[in-house]
C-alpha positions in Angstrom: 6.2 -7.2 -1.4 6.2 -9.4 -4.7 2.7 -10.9 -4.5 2.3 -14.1 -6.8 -0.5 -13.9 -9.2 -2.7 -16.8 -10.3 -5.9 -17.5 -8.1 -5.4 -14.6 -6.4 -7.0 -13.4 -9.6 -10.4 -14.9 -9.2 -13.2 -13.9 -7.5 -12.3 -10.4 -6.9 -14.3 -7.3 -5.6 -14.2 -3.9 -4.4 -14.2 -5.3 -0.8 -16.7 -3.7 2.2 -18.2 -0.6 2.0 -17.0 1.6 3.8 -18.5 4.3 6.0 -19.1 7.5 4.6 -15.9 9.8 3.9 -15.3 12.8 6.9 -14.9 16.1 6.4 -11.2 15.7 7.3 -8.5 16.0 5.3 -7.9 13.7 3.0 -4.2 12.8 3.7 -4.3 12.9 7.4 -7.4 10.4 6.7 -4.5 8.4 5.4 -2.3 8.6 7.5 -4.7 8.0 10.2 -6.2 5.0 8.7 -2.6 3.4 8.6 -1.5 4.1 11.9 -4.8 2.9 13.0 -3.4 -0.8 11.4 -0.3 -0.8 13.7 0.6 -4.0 15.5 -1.8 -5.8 13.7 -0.4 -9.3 12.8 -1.5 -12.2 10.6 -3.3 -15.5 11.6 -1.9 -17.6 12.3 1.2 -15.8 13.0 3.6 -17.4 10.8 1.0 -16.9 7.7 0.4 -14.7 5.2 -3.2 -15.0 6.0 -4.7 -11.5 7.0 -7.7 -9.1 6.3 -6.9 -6.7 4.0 -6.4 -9.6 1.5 -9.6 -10.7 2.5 -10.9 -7.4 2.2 -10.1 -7.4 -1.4 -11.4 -10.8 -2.1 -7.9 -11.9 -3.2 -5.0 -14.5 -2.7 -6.2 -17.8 -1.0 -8.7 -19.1 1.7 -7.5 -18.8 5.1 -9.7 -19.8 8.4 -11.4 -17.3 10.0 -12.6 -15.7 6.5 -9.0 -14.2 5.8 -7.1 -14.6 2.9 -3.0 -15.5 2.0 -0.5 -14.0 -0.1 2.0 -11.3 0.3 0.0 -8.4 1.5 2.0 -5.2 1.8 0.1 -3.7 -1.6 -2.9 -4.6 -0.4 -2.5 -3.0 2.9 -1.5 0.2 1.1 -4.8 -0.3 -1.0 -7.0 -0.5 1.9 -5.5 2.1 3.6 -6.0 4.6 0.4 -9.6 3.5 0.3 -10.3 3.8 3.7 -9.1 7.5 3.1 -11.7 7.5 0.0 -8.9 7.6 -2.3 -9.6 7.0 -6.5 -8.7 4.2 -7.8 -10.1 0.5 -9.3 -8.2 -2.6 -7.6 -8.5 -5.1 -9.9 -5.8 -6.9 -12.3 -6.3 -5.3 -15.2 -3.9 -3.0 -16.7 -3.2 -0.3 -14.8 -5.3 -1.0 -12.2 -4.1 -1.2 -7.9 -3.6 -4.7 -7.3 -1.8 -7.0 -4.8 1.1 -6.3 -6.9 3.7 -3.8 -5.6 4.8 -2.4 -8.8 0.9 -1.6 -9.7 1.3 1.1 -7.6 3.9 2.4 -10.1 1.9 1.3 -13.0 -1.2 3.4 -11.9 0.6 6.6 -11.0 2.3 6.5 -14.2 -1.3 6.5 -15.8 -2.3 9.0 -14.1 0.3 11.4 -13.5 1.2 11.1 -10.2 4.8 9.2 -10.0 7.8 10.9 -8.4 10.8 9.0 -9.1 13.2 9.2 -6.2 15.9 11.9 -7.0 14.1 14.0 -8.9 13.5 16.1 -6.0 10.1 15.7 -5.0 9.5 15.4 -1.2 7.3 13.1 -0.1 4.2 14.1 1.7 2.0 12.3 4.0 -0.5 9.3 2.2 1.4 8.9 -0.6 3.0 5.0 -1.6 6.7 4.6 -1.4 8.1 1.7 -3.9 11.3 -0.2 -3.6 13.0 -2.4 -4.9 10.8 -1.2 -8.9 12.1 -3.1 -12.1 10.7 -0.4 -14.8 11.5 -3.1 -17.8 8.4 -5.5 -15.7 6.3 -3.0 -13.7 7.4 -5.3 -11.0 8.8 -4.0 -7.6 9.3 -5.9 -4.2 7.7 -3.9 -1.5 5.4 -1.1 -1.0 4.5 0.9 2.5 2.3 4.0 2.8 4.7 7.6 3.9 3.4 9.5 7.4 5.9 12.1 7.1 10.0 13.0 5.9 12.4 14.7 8.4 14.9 17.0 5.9 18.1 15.0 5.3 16.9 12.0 6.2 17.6 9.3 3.2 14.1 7.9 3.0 10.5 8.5 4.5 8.6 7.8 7.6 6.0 5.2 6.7 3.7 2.3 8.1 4.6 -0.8 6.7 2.3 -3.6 5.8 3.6 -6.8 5.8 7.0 -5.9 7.5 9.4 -8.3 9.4 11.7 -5.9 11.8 9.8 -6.4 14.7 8.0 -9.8 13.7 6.9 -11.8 10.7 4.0 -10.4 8.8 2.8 -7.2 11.1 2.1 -3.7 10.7 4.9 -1.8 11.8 6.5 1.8 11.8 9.9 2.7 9.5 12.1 5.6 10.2 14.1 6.9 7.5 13.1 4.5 4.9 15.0 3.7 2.5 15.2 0.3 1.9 12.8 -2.3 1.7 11.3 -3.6 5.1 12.5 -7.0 4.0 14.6 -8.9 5.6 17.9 -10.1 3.7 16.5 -7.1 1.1 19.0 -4.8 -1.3 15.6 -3.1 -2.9 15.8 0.6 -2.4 13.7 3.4 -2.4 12.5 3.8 -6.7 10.0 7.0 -6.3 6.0 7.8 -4.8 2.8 7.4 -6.1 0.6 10.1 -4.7 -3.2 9.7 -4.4 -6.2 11.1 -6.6 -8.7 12.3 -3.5 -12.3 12.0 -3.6 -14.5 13.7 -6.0 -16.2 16.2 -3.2 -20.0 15.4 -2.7 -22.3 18.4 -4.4 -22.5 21.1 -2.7 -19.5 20.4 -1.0 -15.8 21.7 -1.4 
């Protein structure tokens, strides 16, 4: 979704460390790591205040050290780094941020933007945008793709931030191709696919 900027800006970091990346593949670590996030729902429930935010050290102070603001790029974000994916979340240029059309912005920089029509399928870990206004980098709502069934309109994906089942939750969409948004127009715009880890020496 849209996430409003501002203090959100300040006092950012890389988040956690995480644990050490398996040997797995790297977009079924993905995949995995999203679909690990399922039902998962904000705190309190009619908040925006949740941990991936928090995770990020952005948008504003919650209880129960969580953090508020729209959170469906951030979600994405965690999940990509959870997976060891390469990227800097931060809100400079070009950079991952809370910010659903930073997704765009970043796999424009580096190469990895699929605009939707152009033929590309979608595979599993990569970011579907909706909703993208190219003239602003801006787009309303991000949401990571597990999979696409031939014919269908849009992908499978996990949603952060959705409202179909509930307000704020992690939830499955089937055949995505709008926005999970409710009240939403914003359609499918295109993927941003994932740089993978740089393998460890020694290591392929």
């Amino acid at each position: 979704m849209v996430a409003v900027l501002g203090s959100a800006a300040v006092g950012l970091s890389q988040g956690s460390p995480l644990p050490a990346v398996p040997s797995t593949p790297f977009r079924a670590r993905i995949v995995t790591a999203a679909e690990s996030q399922l039902g998962y729902r904000t705190n309190p429930p009619n908040s925006y205040c949740n941990k991936y935010s928090a995770f990020w050290g952005a948008g504003t102070r919650c209880a129960h050290g969580l953090r508020s603001e729209e959170w469906c790029a951030d979600f994405a974000a965690w999940v990509w780094r959870k997976a060891g994916a390469q990227f800097t979340y931060s809100f400079a240029p070009g950079d991952i941020n809370a910010a659903s059309g930073s997704f765009y912005l970043w796999a424009v920089d580096h190469g990895t933007w699929h605009p939707a029509g152009d033929g590309y399928t979608p595979k599993p870990g990569d970011v579907a945008v909706y909703g993208l206004h190219r003239a602003t980098g801006t787009a309303d709502h991000v949401a990571v793709v597990t999979g696409d069934t031939p014919g269908a309109r849009g992908p499978d994906v996990v949603n952060g931030d959705g409202d179909r089942t509930g307000f704020s939750v992690v939830e499955t969409g089937t055949d995505q191709y709008k926005a999970d948004i409710a009240g939403t127009t914003a359609r499918l715009s295109g993927y941003a696919s994932p740089v993978p880890p740089t393998p460890a020496p020694g290591r392929k």
